[in-house]
N, CA, C and O atoms as a GROMACS GRO file, in nm:
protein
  624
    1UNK      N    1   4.378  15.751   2.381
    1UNK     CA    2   4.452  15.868   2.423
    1UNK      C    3   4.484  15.856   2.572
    1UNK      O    4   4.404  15.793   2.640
    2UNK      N    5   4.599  15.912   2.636
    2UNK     CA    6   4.656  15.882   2.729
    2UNK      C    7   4.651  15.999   2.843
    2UNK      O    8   4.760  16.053   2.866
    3UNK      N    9   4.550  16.039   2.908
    3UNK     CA   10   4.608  16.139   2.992
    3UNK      C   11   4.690  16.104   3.113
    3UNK      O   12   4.708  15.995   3.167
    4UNK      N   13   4.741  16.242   3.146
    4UNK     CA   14   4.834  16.162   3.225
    4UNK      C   15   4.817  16.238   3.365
    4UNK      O   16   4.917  16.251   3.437
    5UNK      N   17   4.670  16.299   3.412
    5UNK     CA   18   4.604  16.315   3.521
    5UNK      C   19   4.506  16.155   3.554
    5UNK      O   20   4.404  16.174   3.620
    6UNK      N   21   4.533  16.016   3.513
    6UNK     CA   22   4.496  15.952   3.508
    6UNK      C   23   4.575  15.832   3.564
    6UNK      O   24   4.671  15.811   3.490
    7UNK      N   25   4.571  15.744   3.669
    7UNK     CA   26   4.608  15.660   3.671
    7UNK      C   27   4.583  15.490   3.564
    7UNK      O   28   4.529  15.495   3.454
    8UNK      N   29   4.633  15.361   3.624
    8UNK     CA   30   4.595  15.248   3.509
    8UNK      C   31   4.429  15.233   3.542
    8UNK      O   32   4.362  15.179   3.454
    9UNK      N   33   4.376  15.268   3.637
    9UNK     CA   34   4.244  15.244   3.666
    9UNK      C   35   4.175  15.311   3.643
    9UNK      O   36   4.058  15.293   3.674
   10UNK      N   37   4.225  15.440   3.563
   10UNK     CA   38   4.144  15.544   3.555
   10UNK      C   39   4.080  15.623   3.627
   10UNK      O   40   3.993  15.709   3.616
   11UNK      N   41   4.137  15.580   3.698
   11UNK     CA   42   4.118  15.688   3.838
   11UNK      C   43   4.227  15.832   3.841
   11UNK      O   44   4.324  15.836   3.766
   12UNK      N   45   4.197  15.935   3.929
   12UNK     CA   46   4.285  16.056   3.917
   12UNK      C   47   4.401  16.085   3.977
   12UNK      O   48   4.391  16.096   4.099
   13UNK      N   49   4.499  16.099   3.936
   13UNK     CA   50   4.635  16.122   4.006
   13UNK      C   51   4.711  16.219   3.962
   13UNK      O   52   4.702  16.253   3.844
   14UNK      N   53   4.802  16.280   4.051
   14UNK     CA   54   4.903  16.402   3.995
   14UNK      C   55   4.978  16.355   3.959
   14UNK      O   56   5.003  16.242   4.000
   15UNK      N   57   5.054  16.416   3.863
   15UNK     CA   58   5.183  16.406   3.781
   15UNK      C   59   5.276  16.378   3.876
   15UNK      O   60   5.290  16.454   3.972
   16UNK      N   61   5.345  16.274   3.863
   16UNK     CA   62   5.459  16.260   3.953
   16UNK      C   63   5.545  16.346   3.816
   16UNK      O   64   5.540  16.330   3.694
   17UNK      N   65   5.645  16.468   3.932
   17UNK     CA   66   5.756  16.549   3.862
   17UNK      C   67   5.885  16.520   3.893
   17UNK      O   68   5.983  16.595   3.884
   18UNK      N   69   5.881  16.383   3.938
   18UNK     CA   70   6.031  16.399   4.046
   18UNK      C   71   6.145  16.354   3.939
   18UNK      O   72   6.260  16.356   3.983
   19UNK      N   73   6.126  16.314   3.812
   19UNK     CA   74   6.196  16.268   3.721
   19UNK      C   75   6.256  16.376   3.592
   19UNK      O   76   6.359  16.376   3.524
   20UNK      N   77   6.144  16.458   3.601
   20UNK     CA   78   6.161  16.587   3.530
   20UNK      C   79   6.258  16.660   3.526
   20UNK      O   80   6.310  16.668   3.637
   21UNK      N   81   6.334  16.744   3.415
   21UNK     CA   82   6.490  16.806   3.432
   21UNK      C   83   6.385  16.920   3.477
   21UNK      O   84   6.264  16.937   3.456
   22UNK      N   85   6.513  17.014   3.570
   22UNK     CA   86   6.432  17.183   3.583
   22UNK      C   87   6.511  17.252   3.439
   22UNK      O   88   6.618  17.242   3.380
   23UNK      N   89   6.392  17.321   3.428
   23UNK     CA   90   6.414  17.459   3.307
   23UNK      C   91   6.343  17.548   3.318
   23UNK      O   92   6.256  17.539   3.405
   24UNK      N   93   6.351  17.660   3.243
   24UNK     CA   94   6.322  17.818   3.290
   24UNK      C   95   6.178  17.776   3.216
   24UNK      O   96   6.164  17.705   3.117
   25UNK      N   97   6.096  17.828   3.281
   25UNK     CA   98   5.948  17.794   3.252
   25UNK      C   99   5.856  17.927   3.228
   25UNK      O  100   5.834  18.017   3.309
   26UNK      N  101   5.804  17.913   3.085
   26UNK     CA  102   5.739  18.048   3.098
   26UNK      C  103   5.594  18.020   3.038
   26UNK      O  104   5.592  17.928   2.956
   27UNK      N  105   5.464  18.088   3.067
   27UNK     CA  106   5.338  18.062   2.987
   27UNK      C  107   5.315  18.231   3.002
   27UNK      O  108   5.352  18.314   3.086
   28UNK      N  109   5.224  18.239   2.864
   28UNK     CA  110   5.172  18.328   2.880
   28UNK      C  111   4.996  18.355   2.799
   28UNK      O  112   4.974  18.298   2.692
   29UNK      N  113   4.904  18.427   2.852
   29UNK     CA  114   4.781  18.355   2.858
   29UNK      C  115   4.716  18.508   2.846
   29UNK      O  116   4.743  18.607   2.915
   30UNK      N  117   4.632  18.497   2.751
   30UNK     CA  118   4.496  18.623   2.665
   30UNK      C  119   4.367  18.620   2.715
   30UNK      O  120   4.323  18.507   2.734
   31UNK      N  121   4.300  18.708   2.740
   31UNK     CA  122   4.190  18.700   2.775
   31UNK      C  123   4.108  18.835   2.673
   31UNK      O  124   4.153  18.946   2.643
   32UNK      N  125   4.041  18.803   2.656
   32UNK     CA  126   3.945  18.952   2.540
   32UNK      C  127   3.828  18.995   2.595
   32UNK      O  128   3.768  18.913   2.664
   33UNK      N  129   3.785  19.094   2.583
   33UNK     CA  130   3.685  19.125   2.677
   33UNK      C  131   3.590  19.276   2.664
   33UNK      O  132   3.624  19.392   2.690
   34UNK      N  133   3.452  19.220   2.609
   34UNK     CA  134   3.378  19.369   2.598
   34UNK      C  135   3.314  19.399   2.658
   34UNK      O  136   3.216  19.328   2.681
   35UNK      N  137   3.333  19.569   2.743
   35UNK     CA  138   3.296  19.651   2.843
   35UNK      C  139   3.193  19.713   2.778
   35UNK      O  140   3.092  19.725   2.847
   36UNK      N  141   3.189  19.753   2.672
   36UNK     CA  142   3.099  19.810   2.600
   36UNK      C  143   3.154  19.981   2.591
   36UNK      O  144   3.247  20.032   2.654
   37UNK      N  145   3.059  20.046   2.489
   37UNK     CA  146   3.155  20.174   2.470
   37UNK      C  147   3.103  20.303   2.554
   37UNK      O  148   3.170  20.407   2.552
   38UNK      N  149   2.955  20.292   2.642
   38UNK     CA  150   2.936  20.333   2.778
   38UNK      C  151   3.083  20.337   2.828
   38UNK      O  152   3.163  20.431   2.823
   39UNK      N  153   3.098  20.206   2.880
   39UNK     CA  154   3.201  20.183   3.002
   39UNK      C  155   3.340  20.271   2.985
   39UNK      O  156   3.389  20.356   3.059
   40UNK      N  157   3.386  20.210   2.847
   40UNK     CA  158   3.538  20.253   2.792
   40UNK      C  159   3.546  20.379   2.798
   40UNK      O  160   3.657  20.430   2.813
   41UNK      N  161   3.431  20.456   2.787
   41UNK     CA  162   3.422  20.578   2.753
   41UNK      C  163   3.428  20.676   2.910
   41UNK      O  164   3.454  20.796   2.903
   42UNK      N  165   3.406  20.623   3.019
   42UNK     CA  166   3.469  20.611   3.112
   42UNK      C  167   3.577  20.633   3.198
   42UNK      O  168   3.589  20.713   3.291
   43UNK      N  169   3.651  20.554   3.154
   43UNK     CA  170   3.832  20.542   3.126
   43UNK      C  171   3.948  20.666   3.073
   43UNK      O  172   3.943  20.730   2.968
   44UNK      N  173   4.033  20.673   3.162
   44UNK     CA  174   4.071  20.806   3.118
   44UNK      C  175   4.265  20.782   3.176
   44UNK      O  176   4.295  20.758   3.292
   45UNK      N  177   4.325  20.791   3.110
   45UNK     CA  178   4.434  20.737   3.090
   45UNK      C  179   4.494  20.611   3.097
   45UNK      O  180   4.610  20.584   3.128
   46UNK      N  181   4.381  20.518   3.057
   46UNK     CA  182   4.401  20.363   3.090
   46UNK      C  183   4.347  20.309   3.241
   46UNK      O  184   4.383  20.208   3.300
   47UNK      N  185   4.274  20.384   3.271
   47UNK     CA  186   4.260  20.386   3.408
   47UNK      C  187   4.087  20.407   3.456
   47UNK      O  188   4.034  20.495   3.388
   48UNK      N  189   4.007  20.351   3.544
   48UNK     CA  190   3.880  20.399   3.632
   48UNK      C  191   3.864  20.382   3.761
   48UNK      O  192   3.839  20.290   3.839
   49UNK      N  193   3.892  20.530   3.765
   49UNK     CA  194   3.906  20.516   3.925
   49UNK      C  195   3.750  20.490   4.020
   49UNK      O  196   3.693  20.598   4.033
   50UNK      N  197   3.701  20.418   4.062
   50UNK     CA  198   3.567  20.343   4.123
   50UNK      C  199   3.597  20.395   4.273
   50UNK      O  200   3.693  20.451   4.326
   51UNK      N  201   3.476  20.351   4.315
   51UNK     CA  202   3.466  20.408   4.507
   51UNK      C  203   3.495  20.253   4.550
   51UNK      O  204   3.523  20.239   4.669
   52UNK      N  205   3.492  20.140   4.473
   52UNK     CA  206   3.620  20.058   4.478
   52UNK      C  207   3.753  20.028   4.442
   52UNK      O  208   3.819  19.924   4.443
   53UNK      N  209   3.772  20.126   4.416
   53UNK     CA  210   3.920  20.161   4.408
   53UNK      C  211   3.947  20.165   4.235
   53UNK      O  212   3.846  20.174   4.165
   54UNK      N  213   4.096  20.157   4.158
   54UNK     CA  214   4.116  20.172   4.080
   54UNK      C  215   4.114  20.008   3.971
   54UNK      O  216   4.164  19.901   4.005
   55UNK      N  217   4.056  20.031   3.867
   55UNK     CA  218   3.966  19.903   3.818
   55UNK      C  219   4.098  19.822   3.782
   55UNK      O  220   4.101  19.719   3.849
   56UNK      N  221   4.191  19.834   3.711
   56UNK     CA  222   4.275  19.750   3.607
   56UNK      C  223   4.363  19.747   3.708
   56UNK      O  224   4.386  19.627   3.719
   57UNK      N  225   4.434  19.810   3.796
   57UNK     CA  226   4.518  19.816   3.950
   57UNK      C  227   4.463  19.706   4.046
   57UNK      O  228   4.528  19.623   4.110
   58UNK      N  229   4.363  19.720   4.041
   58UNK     CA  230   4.286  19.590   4.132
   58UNK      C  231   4.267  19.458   4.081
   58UNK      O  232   4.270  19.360   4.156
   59UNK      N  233   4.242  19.448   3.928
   59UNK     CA  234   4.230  19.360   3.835
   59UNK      C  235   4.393  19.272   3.822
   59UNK      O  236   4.409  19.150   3.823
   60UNK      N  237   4.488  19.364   3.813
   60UNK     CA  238   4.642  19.342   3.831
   60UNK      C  239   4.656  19.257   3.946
   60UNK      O  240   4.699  19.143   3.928
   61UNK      N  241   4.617  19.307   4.092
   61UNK     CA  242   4.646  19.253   4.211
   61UNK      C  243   4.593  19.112   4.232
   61UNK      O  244   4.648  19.013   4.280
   62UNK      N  245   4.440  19.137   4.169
   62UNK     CA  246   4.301  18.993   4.189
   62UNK      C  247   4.432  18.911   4.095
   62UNK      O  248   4.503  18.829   4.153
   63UNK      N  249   4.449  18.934   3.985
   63UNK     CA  250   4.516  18.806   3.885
   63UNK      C  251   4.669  18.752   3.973
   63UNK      O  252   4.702  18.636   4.000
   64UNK      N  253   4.730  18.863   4.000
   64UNK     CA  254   4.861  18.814   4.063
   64UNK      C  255   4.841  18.698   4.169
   64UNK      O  256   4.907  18.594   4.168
   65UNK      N  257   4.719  18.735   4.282
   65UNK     CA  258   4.699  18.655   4.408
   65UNK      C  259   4.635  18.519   4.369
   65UNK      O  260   4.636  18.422   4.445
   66UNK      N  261   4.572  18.520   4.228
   66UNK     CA  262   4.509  18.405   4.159
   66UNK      C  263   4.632  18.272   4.156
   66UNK      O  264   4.639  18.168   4.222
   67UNK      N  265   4.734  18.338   4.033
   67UNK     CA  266   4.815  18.309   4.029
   67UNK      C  267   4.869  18.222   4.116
   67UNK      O  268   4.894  18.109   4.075
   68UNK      N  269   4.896  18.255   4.245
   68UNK     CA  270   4.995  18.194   4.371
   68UNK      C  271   4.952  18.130   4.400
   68UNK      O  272   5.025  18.047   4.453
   69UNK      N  273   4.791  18.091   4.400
   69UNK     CA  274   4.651  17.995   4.472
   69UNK      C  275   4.637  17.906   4.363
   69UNK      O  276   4.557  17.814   4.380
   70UNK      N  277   4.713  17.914   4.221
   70UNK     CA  278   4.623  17.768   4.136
   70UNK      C  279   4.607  17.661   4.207
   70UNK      O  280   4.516  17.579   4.194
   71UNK      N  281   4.688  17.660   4.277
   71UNK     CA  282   4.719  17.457   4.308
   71UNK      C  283   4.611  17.470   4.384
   71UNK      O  284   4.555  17.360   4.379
   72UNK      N  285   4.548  17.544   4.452
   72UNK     CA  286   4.416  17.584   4.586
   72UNK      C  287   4.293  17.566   4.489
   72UNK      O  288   4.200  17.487   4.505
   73UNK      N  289   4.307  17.638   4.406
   73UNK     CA  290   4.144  17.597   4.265
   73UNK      C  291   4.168  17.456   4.203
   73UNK      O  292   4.105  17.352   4.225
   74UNK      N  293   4.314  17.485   4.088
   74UNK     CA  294   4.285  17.285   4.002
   74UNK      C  295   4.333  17.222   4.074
   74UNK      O  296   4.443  17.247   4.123
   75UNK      N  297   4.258  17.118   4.100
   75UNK     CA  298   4.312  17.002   4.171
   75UNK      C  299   4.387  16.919   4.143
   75UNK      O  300   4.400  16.826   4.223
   76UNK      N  301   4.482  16.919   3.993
   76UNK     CA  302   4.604  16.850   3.983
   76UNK      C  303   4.726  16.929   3.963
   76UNK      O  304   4.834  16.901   3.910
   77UNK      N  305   4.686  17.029   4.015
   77UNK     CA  306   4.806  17.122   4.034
   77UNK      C  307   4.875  17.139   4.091
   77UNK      O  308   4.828  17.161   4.203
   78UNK      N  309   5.029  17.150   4.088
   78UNK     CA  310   5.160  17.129   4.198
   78UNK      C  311   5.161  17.272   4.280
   78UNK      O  312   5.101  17.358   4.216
   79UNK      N  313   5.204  17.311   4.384
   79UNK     CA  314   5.194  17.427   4.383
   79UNK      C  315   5.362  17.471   4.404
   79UNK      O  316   5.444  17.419   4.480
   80UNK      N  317   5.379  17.566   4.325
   80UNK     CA  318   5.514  17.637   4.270
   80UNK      C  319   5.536  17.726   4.309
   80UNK      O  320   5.452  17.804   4.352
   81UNK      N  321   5.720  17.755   4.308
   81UNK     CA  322   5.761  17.896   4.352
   81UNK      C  323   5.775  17.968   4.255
   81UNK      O  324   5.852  17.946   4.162
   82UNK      N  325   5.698  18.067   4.266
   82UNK     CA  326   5.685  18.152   4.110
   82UNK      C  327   5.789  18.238   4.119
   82UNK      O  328   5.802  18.295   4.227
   83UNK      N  329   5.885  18.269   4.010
   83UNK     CA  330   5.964  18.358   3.981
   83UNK      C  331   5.921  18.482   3.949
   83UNK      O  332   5.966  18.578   4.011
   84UNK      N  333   5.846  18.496   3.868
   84UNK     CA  334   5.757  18.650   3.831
   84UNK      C  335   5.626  18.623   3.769
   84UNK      O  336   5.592  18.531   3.695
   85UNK      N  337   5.548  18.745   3.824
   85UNK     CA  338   5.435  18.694   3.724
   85UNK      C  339   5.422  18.923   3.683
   85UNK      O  340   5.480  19.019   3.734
   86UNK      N  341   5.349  18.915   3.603
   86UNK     CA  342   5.290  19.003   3.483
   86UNK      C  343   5.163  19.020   3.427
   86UNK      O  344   5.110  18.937   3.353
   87UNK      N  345   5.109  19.133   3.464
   87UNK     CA  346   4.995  19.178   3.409
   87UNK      C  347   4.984  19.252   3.321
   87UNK      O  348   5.059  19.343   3.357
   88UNK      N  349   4.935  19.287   3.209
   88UNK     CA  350   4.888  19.384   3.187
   88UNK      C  351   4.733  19.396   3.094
   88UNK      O  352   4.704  19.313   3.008
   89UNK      N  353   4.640  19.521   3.135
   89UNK     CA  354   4.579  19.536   3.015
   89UNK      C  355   4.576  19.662   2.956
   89UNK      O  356   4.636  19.765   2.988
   90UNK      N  357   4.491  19.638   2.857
   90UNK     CA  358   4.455  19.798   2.829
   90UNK      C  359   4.354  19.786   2.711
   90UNK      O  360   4.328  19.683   2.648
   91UNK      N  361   4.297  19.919   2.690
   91UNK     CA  362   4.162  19.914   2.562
   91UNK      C  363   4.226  19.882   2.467
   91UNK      O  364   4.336  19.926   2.435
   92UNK      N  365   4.155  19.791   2.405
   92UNK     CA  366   4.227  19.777   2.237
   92UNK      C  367   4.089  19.863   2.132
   92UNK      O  368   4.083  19.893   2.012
   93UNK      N  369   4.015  19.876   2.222
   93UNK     CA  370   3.885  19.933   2.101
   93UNK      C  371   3.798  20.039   2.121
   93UNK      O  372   3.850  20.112   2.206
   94UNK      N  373   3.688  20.085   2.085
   94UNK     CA  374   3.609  20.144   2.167
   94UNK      C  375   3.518  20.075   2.278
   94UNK      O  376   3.450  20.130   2.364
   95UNK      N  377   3.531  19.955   2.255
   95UNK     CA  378   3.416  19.838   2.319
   95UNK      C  379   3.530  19.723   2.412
   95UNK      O  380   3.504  19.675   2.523
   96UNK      N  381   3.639  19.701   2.345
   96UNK     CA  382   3.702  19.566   2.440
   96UNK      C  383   3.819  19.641   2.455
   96UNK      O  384   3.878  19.726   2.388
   97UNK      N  385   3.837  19.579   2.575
   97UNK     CA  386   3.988  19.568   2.627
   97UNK      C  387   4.050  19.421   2.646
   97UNK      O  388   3.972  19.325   2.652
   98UNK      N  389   4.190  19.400   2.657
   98UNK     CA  390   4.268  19.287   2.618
   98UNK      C  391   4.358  19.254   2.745
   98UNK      O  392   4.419  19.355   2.781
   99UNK      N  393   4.380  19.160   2.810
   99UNK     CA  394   4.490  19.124   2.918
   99UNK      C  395   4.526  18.996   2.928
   99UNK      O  396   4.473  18.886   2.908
  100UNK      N  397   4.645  19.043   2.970
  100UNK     CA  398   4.758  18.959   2.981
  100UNK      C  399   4.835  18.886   3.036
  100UNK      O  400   4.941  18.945   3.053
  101UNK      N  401   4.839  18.757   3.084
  101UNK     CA  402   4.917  18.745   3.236
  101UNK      C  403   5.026  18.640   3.192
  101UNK      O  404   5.011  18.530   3.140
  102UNK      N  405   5.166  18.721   3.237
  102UNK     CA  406   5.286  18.616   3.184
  102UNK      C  407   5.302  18.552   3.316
  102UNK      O  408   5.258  18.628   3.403
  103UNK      N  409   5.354  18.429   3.369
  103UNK     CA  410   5.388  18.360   3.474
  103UNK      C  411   5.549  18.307   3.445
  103UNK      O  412   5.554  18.260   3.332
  104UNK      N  413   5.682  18.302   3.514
  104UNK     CA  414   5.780  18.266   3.494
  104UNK      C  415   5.838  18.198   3.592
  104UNK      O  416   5.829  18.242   3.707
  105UNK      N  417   5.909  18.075   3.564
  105UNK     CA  418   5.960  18.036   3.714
  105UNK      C  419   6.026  17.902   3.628
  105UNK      O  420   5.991  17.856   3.519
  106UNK      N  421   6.160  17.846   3.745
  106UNK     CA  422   6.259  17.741   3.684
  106UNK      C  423   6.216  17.650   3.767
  106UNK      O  424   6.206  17.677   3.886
  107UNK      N  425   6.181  17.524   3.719
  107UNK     CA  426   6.144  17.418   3.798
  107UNK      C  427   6.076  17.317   3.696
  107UNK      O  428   6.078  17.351   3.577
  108UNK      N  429   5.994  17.153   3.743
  108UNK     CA  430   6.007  17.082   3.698
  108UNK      C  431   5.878  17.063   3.610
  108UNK      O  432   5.879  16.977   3.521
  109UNK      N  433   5.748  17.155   3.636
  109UNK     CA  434   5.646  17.162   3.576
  109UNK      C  435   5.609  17.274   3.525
  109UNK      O  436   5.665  17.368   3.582
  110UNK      N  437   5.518  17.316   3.416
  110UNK     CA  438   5.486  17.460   3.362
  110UNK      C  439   5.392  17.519   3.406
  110UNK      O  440   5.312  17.456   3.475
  111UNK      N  441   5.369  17.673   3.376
  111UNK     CA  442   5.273  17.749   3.385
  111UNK      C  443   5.177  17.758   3.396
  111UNK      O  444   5.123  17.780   3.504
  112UNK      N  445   5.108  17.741   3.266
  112UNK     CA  446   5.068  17.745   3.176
  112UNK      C  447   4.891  17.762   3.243
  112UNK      O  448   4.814  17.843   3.190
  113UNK      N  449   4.853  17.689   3.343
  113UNK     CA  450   4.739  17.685   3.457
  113UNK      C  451   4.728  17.793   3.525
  113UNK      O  452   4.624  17.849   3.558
  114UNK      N  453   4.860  17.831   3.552
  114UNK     CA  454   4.902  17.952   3.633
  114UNK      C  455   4.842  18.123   3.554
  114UNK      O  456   4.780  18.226   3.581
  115UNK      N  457   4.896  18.072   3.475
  115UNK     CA  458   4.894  18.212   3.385
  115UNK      C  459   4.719  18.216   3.366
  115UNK      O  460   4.661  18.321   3.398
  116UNK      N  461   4.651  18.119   3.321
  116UNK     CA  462   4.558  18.078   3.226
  116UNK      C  463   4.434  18.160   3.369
  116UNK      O  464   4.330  18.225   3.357
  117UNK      N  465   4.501  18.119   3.473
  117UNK     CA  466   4.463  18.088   3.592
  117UNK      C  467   4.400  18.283   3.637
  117UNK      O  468   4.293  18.336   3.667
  118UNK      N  469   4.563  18.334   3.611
  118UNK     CA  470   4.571  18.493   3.616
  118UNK      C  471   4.472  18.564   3.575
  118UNK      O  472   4.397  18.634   3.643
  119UNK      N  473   4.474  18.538   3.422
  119UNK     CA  474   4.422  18.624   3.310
  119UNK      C  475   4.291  18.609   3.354
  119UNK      O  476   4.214  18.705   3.347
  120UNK      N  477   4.255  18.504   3.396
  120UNK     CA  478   4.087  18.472   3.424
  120UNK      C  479   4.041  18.562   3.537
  120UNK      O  480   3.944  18.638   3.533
  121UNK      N  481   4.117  18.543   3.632
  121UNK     CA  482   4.044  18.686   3.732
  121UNK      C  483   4.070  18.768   3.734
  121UNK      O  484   4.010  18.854   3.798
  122UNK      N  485   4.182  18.789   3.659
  122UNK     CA  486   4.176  18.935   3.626
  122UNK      C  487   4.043  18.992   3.584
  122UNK      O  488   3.978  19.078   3.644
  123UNK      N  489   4.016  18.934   3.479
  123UNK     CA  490   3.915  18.914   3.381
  123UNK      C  491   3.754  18.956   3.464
  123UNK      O  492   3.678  19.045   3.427
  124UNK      N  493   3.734  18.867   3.578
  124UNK     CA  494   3.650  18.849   3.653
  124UNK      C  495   3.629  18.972   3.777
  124UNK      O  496   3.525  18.995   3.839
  125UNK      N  497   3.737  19.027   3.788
  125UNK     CA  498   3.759  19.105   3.898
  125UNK      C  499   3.695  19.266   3.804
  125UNK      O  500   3.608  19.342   3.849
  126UNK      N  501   3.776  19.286   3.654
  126UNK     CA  502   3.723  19.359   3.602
  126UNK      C  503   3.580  19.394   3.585
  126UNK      O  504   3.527  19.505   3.577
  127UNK      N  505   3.523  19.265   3.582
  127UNK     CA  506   3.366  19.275   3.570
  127UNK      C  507   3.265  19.311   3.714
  127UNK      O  508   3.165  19.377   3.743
  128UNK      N  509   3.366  19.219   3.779
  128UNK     CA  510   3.329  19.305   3.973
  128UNK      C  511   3.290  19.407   4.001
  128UNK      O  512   3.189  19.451   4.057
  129UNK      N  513   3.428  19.468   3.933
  129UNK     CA  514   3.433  19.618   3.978
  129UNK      C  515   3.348  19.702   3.884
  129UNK      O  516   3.316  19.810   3.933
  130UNK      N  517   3.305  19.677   3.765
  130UNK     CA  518   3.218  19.757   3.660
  130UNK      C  519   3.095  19.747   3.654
  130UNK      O  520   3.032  19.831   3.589
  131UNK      N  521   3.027  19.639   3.722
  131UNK     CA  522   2.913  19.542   3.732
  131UNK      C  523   2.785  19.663   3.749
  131UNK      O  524   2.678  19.648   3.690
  132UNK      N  525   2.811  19.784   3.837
  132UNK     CA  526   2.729  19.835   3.853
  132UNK      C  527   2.693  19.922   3.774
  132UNK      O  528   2.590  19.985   3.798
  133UNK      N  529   2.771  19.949   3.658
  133UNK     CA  530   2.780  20.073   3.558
  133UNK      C  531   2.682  19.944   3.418
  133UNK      O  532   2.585  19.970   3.346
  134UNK      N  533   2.754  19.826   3.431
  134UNK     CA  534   2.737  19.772   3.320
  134UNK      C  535   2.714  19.654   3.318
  134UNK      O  536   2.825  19.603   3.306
  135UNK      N  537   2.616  19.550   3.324
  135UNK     CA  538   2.596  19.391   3.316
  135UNK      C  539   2.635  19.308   3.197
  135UNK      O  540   2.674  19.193   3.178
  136UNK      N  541   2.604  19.427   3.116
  136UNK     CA  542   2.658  19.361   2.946
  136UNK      C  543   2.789  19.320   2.886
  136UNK      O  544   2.808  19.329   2.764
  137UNK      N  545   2.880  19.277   2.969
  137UNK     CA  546   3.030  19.321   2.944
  137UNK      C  547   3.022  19.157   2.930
  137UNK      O  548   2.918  19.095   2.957
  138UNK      N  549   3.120  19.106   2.894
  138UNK     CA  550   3.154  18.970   2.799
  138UNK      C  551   3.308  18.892   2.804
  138UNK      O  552   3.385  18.891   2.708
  139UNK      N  553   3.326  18.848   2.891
  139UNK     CA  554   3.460  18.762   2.859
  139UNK      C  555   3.491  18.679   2.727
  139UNK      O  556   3.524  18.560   2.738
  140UNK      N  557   3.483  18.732   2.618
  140UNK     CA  558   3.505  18.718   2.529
  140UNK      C  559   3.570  18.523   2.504
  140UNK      O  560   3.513  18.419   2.475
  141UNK      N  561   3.719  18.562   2.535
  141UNK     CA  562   3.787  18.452   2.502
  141UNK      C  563   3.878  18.416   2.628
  141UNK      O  564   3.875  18.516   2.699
  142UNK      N  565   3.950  18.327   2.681
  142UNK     CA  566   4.089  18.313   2.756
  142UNK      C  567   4.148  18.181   2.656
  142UNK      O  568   4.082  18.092   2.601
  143UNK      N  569   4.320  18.209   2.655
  143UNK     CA  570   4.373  18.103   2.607
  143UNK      C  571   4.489  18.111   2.649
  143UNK      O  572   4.532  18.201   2.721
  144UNK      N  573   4.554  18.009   2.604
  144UNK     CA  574   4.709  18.006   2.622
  144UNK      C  575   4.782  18.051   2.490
  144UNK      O  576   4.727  18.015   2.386
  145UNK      N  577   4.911  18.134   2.479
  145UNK     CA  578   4.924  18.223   2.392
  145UNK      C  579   5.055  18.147   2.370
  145UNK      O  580   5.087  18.102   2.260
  146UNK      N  581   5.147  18.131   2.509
  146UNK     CA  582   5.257  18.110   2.469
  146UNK      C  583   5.323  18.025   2.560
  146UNK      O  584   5.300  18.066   2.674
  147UNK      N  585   5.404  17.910   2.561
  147UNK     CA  586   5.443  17.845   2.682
  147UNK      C  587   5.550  17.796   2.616
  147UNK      O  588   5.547  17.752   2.501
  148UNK      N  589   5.692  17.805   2.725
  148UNK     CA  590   5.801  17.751   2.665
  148UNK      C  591   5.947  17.663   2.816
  148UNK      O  592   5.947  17.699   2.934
  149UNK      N  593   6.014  17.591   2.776
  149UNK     CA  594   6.051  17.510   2.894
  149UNK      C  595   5.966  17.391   2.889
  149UNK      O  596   5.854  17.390   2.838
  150UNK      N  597   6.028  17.286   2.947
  150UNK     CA  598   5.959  17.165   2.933
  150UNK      C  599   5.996  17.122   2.751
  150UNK      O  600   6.051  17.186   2.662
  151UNK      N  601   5.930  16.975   2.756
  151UNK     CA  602   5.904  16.894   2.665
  151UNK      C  603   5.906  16.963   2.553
  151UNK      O  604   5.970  16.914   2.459
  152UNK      N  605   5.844  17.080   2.537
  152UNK     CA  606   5.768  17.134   2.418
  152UNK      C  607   5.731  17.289   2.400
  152UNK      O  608   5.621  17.330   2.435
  153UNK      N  609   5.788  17.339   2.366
  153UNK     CA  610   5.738  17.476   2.341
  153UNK      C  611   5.578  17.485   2.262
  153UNK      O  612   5.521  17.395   2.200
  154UNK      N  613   5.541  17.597   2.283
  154UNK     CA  614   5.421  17.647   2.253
  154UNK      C  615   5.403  17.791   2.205
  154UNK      O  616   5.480  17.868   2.263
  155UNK      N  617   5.306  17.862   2.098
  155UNK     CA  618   5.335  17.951   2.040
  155UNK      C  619   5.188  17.958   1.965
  155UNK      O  620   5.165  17.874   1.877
  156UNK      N  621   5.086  18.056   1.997
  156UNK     CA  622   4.993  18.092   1.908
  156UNK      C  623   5.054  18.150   1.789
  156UNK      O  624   4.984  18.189   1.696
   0.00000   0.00000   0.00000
């Protein structure tokens, strides 16, 4: 198998992109997550407002600034001019809530890190801010949901 963060020596190298056509590039990336039904119960129009401020508003901001910094965390990451990026969550249960981070931008490499990248601190920031109400809370899952542009589309 061939990766191609790999040079012939097997040693590590970035993707050279300079050959790549540009196309509209989109990923989009899930994260699942139980607060428990303490916490949710909490929550009061999609919303908890904390003496750190407002939880899923802050969670929004932590994922967006994630976002702009991948290439700063993975280390074979290009760093890109992002066209838009997208948050959202909200309760799906009495116990979990669900979020979302779309990343969009035209150029020669994908998302897909980016987004993956989002959803995760979002994810993390949520638990920040709740930590003191609740230790038991669970990042469930993160994945990639949807990625399209480039080589290959993608589609849970």
């Amino acid at each position: 198998m061939d990766f191609t963060h790999l040079n012939k020596k097997n040693q590590p190298k970035m993707v050279n992109v300079g050959d790549k056509k540009v196309s509209q590039r989109k990923a989009i990336a899930k994260a699942t997550m139980f607060l428990g039904e303490e916490l949710i119960n909490l929550f009061e129009n999609n919303e908890l407002v904390t003496k750190k401020g407002a939880v899923f508003q802050t969670a929004i901001i932590a994922g967006i600034q994630a976002v702009k910094k991948t290439h700063e965390l993975i280390p074979m990451c290009h760093p890109l001019l992002i066209d838009g990026i997208e948050i959202d969550i909200n309760i799906i249960s009495k116990t979990d809530i669900e979020l979302f981070c779309e990343v969009m931008m035209e150029g020669k490499t994908g998302v897909e890190m980016e987004a993956l990248t989002g959803v995760s601190t979002a994810a993390l920031t949520v638990y920040d801010m709740c930590k003191s109400v609740s230790k038991a809370m669970v990042i469930k899952e993160i994945l990639l949901v949807e990625k399209t542009g480039g080589k290959s589309d993608y589609s849970l």
